[in-house]
C-alpha positions as a Python dict, from the first residue, in 0.01 Angstrom:
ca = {
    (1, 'X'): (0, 0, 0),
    (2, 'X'): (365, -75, 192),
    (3, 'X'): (643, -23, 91),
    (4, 'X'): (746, -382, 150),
    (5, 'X'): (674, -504, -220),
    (6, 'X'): (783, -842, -375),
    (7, 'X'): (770, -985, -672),
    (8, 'X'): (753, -1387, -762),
    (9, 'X'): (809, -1450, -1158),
    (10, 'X'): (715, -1781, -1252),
    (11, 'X'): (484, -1850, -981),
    (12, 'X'): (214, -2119, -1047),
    (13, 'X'): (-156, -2100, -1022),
    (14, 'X'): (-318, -2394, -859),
    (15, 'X'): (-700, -2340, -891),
    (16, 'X'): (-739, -2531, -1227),
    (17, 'X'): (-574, -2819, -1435),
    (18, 'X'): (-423, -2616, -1625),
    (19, 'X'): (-188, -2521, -1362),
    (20, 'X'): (-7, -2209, -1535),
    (21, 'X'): (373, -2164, -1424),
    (22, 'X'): (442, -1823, -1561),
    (23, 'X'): (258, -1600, -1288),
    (24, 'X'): (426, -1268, -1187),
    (25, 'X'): (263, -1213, -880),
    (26, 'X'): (311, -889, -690),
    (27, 'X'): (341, -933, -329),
    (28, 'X'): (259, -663, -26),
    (29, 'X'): (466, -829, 237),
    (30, 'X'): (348, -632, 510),
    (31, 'X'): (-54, -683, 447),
    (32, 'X'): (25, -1028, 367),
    (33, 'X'): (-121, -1006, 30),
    (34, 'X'): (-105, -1056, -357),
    (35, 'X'): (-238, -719, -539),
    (36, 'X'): (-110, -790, -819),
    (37, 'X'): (-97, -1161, -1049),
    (38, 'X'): (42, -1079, -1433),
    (39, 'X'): (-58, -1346, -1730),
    (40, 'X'): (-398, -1509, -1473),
    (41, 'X'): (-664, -1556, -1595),
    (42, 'X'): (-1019, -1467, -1413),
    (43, 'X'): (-1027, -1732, -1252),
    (44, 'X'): (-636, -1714, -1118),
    (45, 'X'): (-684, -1354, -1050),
    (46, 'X'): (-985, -1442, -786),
    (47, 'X'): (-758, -1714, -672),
    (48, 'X'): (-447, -1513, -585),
    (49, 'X'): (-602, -1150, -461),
    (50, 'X'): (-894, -1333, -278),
    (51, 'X'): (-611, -1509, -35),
    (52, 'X'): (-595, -1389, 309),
    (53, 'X'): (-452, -1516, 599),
    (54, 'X'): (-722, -1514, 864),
    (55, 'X'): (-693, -1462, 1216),
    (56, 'X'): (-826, -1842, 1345),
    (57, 'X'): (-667, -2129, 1523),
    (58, 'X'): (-414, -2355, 1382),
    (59, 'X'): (-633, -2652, 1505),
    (60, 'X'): (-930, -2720, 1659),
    (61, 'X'): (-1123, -3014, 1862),
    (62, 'X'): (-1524, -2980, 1869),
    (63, 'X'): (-1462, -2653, 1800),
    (64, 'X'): (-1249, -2562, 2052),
    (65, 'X'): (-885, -2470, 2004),
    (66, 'X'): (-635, -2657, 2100),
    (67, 'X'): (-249, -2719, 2019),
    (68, 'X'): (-137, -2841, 1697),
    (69, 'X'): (44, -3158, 1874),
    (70, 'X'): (-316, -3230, 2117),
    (71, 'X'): (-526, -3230, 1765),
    (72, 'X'): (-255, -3495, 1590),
    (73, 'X'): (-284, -3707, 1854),
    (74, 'X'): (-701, -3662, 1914),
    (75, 'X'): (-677, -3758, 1537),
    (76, 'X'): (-448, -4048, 1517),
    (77, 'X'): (-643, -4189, 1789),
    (78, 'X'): (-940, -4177, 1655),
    (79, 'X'): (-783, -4318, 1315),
    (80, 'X'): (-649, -4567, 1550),
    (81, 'X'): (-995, -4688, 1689),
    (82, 'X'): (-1192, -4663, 1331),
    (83, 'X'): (-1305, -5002, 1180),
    (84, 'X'): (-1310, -4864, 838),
    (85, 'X'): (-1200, -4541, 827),
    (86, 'X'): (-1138, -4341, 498),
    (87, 'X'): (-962, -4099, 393),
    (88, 'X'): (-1117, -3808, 112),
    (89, 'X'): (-1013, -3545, -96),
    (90, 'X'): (-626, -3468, -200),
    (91, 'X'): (-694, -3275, -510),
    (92, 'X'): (-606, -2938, -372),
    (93, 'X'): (-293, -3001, -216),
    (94, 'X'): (67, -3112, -306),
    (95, 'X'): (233, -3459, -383),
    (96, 'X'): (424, -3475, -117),
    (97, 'X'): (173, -3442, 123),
    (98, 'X'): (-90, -3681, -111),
    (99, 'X'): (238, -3944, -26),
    (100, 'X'): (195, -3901, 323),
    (101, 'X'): (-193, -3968, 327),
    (102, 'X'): (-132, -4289, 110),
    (103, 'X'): (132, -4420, 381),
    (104, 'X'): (-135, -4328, 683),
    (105, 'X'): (-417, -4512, 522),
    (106, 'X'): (-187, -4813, 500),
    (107, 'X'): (-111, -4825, 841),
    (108, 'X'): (-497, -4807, 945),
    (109, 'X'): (-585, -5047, 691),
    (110, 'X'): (-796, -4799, 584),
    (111, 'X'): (-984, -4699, 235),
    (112, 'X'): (-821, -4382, 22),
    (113, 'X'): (-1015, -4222, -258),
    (114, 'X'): (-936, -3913, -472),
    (115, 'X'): (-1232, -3632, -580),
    (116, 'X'): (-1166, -3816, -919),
    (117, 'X'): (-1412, -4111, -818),
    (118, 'X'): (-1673, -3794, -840),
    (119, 'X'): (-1553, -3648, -1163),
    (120, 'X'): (-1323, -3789, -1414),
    (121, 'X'): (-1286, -4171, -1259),
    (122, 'X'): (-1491, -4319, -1554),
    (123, 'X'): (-1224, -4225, -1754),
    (124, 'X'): (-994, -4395, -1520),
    (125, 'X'): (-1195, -4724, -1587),
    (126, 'X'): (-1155, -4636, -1935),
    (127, 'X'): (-777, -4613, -1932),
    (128, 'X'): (-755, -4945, -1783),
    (129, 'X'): (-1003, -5130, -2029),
    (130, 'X'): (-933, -4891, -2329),
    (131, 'X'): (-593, -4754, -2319),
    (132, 'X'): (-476, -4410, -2354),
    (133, 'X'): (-322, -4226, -2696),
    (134, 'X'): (-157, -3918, -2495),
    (135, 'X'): (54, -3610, -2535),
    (136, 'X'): (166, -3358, -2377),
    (137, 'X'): (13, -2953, -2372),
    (138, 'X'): (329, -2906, -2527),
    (139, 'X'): (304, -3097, -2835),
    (140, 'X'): (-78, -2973, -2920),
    (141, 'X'): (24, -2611, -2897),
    (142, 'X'): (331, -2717, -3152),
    (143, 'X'): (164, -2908, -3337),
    (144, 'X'): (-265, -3004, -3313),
    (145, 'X'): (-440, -2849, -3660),
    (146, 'X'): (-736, -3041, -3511),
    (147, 'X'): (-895, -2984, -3160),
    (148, 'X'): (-1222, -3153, -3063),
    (149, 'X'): (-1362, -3038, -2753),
    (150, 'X'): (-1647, -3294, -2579),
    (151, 'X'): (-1879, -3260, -2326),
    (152, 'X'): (-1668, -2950, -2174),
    (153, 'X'): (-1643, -2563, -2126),
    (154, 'X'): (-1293, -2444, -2100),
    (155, 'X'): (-1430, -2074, -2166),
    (156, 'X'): (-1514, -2099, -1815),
    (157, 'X'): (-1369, -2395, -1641),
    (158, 'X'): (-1030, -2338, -1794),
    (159, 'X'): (-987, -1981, -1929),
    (160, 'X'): (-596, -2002, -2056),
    (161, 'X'): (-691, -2310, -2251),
    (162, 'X'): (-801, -2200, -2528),
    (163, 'X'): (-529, -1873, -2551),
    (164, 'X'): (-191, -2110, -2397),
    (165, 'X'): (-224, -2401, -2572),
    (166, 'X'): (-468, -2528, -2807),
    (167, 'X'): (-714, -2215, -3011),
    (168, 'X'): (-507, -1903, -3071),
    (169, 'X'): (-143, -2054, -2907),
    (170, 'X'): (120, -2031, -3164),
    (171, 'X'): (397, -2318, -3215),
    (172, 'X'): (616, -2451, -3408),
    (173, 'X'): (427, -2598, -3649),
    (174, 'X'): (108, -2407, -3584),
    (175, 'X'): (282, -2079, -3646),
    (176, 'X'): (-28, -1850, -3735),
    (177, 'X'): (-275, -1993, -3448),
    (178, 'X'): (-610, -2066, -3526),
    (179, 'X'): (-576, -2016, -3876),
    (180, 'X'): (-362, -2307, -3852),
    (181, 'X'): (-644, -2504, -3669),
    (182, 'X'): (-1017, -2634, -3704),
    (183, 'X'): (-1157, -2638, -3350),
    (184, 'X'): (-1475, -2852, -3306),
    (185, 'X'): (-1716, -2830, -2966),
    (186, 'X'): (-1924, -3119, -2910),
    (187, 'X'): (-2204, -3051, -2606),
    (188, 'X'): (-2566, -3076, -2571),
    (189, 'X'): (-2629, -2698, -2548),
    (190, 'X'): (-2452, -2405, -2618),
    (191, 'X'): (-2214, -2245, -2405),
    (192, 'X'): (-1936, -1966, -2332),
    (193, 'X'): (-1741, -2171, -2556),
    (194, 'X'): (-1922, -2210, -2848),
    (195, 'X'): (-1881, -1930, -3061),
    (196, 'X'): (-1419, -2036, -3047),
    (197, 'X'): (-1538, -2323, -3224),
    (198, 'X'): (-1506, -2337, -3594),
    (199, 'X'): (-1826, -2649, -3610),
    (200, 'X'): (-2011, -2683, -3312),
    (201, 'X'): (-2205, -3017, -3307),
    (202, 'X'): (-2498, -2999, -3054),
    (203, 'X'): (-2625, -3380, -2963),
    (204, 'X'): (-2911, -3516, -2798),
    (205, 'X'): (-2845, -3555, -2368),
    (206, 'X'): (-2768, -3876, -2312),
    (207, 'X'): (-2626, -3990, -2658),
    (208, 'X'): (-2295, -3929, -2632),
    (209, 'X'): (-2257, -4257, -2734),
    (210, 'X'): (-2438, -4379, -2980),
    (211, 'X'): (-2256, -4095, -3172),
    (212, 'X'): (-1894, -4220, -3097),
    (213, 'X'): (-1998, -4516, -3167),
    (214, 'X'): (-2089, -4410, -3503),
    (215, 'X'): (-1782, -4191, -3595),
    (216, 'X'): (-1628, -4495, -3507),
    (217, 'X'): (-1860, -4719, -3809),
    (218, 'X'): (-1717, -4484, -4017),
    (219, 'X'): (-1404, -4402, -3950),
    (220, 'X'): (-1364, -4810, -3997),
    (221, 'X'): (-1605, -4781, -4323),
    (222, 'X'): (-1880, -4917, -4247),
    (223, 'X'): (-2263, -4813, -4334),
    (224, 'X'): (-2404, -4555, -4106),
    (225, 'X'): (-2843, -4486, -4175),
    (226, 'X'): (-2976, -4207, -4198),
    (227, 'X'): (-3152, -4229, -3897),
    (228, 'X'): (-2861, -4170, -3686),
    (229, 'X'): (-2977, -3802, -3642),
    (230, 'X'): (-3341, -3867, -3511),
    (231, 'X'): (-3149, -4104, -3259),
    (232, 'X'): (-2853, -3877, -3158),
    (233, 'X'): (-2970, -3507, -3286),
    (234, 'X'): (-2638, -3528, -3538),
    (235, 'X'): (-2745, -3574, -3931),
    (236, 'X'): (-2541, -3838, -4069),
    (237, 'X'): (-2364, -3538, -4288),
    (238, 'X'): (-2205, -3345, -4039),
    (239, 'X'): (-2084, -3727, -3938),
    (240, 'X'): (-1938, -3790, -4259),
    (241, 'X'): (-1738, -3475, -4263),
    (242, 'X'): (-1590, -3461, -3919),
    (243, 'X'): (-1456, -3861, -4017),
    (244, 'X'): (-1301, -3655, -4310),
    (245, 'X'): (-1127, -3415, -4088),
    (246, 'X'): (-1019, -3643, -3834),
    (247, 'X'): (-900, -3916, -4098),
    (248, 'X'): (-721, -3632, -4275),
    (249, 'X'): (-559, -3399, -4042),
    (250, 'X'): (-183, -3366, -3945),
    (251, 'X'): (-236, -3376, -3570),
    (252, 'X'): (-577, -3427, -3393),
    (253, 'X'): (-651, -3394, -3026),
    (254, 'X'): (-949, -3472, -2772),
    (255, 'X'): (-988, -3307, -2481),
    (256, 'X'): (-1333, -3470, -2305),
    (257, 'X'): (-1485, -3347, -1989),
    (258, 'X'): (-1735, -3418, -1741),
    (259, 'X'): (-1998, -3365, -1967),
    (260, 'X'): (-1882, -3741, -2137),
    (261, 'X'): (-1791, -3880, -1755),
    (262, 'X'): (-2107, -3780, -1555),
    (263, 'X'): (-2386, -3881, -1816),
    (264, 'X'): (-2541, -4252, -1820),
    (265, 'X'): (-2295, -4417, -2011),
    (266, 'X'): (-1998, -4336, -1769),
    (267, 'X'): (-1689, -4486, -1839),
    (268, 'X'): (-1855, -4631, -2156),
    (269, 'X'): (-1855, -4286, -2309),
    (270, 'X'): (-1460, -4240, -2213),
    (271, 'X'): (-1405, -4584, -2372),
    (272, 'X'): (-1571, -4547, -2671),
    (273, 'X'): (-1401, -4176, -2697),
    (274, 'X'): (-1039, -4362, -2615),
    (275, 'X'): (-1144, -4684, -2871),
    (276, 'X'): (-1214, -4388, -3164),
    (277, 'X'): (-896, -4211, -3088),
    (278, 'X'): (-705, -4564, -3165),
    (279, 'X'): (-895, -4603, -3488),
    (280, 'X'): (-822, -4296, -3583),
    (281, 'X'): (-460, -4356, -3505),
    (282, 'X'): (-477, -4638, -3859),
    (283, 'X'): (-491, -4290, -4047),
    (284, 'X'): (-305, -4020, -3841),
    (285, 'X'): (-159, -3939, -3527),
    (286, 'X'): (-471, -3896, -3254),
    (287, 'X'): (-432, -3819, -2919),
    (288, 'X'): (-718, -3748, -2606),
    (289, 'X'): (-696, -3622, -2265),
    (290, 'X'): (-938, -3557, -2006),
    (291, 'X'): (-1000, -3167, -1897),
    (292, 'X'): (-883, -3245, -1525),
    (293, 'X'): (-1060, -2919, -1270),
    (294, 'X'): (-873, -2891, -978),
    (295, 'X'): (-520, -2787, -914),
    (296, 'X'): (-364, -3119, -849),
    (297, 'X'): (-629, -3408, -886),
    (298, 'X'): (-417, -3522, -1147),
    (299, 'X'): (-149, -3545, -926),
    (300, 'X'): (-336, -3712, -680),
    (301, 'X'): (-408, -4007, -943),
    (302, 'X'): (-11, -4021, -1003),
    (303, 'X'): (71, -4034, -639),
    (304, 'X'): (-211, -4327, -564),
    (305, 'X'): (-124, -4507, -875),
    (306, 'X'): (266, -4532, -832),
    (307, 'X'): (207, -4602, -483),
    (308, 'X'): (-78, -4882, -483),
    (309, 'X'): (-93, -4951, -818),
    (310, 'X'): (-428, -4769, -886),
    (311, 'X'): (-525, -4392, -912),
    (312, 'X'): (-859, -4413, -655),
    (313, 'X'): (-1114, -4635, -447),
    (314, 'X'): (-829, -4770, -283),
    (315, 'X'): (-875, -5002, 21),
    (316, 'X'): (-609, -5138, 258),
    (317, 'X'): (-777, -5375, 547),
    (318, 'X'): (-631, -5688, 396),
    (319, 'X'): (-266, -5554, 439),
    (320, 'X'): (-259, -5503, 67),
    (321, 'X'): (-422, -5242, -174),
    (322, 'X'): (-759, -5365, -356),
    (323, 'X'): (-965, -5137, -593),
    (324, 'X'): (-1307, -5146, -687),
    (325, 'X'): (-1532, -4787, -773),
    (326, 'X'): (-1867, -4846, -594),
    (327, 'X'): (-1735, -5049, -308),
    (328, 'X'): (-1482, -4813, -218),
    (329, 'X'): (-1511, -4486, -339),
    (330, 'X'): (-1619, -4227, -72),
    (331, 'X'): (-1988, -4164, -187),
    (332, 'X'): (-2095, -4537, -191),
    (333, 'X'): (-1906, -4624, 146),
    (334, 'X'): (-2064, -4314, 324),
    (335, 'X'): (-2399, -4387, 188),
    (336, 'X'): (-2380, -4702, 277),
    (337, 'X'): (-2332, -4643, 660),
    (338, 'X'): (-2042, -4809, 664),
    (339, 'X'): (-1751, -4576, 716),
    (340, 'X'): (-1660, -4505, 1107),
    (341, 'X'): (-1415, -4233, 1086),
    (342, 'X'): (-1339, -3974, 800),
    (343, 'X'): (-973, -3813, 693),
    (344, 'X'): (-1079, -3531, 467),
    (345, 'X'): (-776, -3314, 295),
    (346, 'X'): (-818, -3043, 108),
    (347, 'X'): (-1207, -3122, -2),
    (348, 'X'): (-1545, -3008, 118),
    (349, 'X'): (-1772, -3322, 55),
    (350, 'X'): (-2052, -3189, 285),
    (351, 'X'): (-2088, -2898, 18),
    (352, 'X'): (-2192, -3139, -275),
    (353, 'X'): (-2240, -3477, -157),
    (354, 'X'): (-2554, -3647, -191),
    (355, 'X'): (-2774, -3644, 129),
    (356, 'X'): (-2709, -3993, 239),
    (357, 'X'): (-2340, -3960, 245),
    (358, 'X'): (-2364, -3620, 411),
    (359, 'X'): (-2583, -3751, 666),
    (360, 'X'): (-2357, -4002, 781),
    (361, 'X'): (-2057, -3754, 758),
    (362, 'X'): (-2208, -3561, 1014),
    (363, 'X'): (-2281, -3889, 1266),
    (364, 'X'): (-1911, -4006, 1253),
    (365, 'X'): (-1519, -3823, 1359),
    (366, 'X'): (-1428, -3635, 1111),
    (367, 'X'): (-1081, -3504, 1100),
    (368, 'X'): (-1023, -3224, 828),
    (369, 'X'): (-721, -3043, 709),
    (370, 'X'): (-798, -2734, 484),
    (371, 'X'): (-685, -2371, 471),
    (372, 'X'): (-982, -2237, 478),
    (373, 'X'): (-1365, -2263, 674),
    (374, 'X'): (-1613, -2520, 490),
    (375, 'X'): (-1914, -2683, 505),
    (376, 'X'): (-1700, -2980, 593),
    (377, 'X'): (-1449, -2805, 874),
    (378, 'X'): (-1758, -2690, 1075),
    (379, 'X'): (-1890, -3057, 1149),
    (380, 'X'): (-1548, -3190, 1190),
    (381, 'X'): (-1370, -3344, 1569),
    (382, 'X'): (-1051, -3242, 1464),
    (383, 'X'): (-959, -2948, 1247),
    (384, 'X'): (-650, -2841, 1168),
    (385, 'X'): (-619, -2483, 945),
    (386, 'X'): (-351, -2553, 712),
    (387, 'X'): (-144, -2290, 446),
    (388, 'X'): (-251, -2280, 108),
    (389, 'X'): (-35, -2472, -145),
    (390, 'X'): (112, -2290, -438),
    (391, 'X'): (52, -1954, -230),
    (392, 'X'): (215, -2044, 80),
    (393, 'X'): (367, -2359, 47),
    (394, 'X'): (662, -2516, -238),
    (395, 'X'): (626, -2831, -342),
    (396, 'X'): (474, -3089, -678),
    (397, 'X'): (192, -3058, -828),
    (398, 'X'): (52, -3242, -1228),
    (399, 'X'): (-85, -3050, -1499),
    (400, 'X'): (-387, -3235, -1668),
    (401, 'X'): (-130, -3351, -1890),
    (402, 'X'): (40, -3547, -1617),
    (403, 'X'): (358, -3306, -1640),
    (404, 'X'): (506, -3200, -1300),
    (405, 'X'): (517, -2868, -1170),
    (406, 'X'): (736, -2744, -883),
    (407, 'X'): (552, -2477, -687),
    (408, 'X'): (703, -2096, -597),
    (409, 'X'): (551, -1938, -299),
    (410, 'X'): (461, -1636, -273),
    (411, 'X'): (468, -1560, 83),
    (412, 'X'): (456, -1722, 425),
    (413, 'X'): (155, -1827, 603),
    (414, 'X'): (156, -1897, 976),
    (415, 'X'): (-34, -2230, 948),
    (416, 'X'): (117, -2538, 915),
    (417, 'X'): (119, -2701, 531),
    (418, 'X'): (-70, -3017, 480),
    (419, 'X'): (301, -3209, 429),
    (420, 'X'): (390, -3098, 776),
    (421, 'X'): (74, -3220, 943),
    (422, 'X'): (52, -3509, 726),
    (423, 'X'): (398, -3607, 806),
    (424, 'X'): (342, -3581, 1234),
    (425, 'X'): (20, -3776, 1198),
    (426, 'X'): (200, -4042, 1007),
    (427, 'X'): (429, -4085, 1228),
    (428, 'X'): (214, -4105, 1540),
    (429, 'X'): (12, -4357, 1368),
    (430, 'X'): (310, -4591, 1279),
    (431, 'X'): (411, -4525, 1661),
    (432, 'X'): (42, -4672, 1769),
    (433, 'X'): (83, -4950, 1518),
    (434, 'X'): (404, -5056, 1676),
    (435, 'X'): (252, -5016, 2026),
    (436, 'X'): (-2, -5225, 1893),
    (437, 'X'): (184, -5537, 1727),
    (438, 'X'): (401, -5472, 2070),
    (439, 'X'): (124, -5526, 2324),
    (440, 'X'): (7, -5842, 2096),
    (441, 'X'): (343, -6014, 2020),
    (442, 'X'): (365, -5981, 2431),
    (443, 'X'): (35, -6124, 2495),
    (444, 'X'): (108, -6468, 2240),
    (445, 'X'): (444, -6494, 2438),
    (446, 'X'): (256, -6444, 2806),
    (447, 'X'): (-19, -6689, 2651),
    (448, 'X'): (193, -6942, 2542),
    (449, 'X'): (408, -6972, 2878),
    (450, 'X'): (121, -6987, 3053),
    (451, 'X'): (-4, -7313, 2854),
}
């Protein structure tokens, strides 16, 4: 170890949603390292000491490396000559640069999408149709004596959730932890998670449901059979009591996860998770939020929404922004066939795609921007290596919560952020545009002489 040591207090963690501000990382500033990260989790500890900066080009075309100003023009020309090109990812990177990807898809009259349109965007339909009873971390540490977990393993997907704010945190109304609280787990098997939970309810696959639907009966007073638990795997007991709990407690909270999102019922499940919370608000005050995974996909919802009015499946070729999930969201347009030219940032979609999609990935430009070698980077035209936010970079970032979070680097990287490549694209692309309007406001005025 140098002698060169530095220390960052209040650093944040970007791996999960949970995006924890109060790292004290430990720096070696000659190895270009963190050995060190104070209050992270497993997960955050992999995240900070498993950062290198590697020895590769800053960008690449075909493989072949080039300058960092030859690769943003290769890529805004190829953006340039795309029919419908699309642009993927943004979850792993910061607001600002998420701004900058919003404004280049406008000027391509392209299609954006977020890695929520493969994850949590049922609940985004749900929002919409549903509405949202929300909160902030903040206020269920202070003051939730009832946390209901669905469909979700924080044990593992979100370590410090359990310990920061919801199962053991102490606040100001919740002063002795979890003996202050009833936590209830909701999932189809158990887990890493079960044995925090004071009831664990294990349901049928599938039902998720039928069995809101049902709290829902009763939480309104209506008759519920018997039956319910060869249907759903839940007796009709257990149903009663949890309705007695959530009817009854000071401050109840939902946090829902993939495990609602990804079944059959999609965005059903959310809304009928969403629809309880209001009924239950008749009674008490009941709040939900999903468990968002990556760093900033939250973020990335915020950014889309405030700029087009709607947080993914965006699509510009009419000169305004038009959603619709299915028609443009990433999967469904790649699967199709019908996407010409791919803007990935931040996201490896040839790691976990379905075949289709990753098929046609492969047969079209692909321009990437990541800090790191993927699945995705290796079949890419242009490929630009890029510094990793939160570790290398400043900038914004959401917590699940939809709270912002300004970023403290811990060192320097010699790559380019994803703001500063974002930003030079942007502008080459508006540049091309202009050239473009240029060449045809010339050609109606040469045109019309000539007739």
């Amino acid at each position: 170890m140098s002698e060169n040591i530095k220390t960052v207090k209040n650093a944040t963690c970007t791996f999960c949603g949970c995006v924890c501000d109060d790292m004290i990382l430990t720096v070696d500033m000659d190895e270009k390292r963190i050995i060190k990260a104070k209050n992270a989790c497993v997960l955050g500890r992999a995240w900070f000491s498993q950062h290198t900066i590697e020895d590769a080009p800053a960008a690449m075309i075909d493989g072949q490396p080039v300058s960092v100003d030859e690769a943003i023009e290769e890529a805004a020309q190829t953006l340039m000559n795309a029919r419908f090109p699309i642009t993927y990812g943004l979850s792993d990177t910061t607001c600002e640069a998420q701004r900058q990807a919003v404004a280049i898809t406008d000027f391509i009259k392209g299609t954006i999408d977020t890695t929520t349109s493969v994850c949590h965007g049922p609940s985004g339909l749900a929002f919409q149709g549903i509405g949202e009873s929300t909160m902030t971390l903040g206020e269920v540490k202070n003051r939730a004596d009832l946390v209901i977990y669905w469909g979700g393993n924080p044990a593992e997907s979100h370590p410090r959730h359990f310990t920061k704010f919801t199962v053991t945190a102490k606040g100001m109304f919740t002063p002795n932890g979890k003996k202050d609280r009833t936590v209830v787990l909701f999932d189809v098997r158990r887990t890493a998670s079960t044995p925090v939970a004071d009831i664990f309810v294990q349901l049928k696959p599938g039902k998720d449901f039928e069995v809101l639907w049902a709290l829902r009966a009763l939480v309104k007073g209506r008759t519920i059979d018997a039956s319910i638990e060869e249907e759903t795997g839940v007796s009709l007991e257990t149903l009663k009591d949890l309705v007695e709990r959530m009817k009854n407690c000071r401050y109840g909270v939902f946090f829902f996860g993939m495990g609602l999102t990804m079944t059959r019922g999609r965005h059903f499940n959310s809304g009928a998770l969403l629809a309880l919370t209001t009924d239950l608000n008749e009674f008490t005050h009941f709040v939900a939020k999903p468990a968002r995974g990556h760093g900033n996909v939250t973020g990335a919802d915020n950014v889309l929404s405030w700029q087009t009015g709607y947080p993914f499946g965006v699509n510009f070729s009419r000169g305004f922004p038009r959603f619709n999930p299915g028609e443009f969201t990433t999967v469904d347009t790649l699967s199709r066939g019908e996407a010409d030219a791919a803007l990935i940032i931040a996201s490896d979609p040839a790691s976990n795609f379905p075949k289709a999609a990753i098929d046609h990935l492969r047969s079209i430009p692909v321009i990437t921007l990541d800090p790191k070698e993927t699945l995705t980077t290796k079949l890419a035209h242009v490929a630009f290596r890029t510094a990793t936010y939160g570790i290398n970079t400043g900038g914004t970032v959401y917590r699940m919560d939809d709270v912002p979070i300004s970023l403290r680097p811990a060192f320097e990287s010699p790559f380019p952020s994803d703001e500063e490549i974002l930003t030079s694209l942007k502008a080459r692309v508006h540049e091309l545009v202009l050239a473009g309007k240029n060449q045809q406001s010339a050609l109606k005025t040469s045109t019309s002489l000539n007739a």
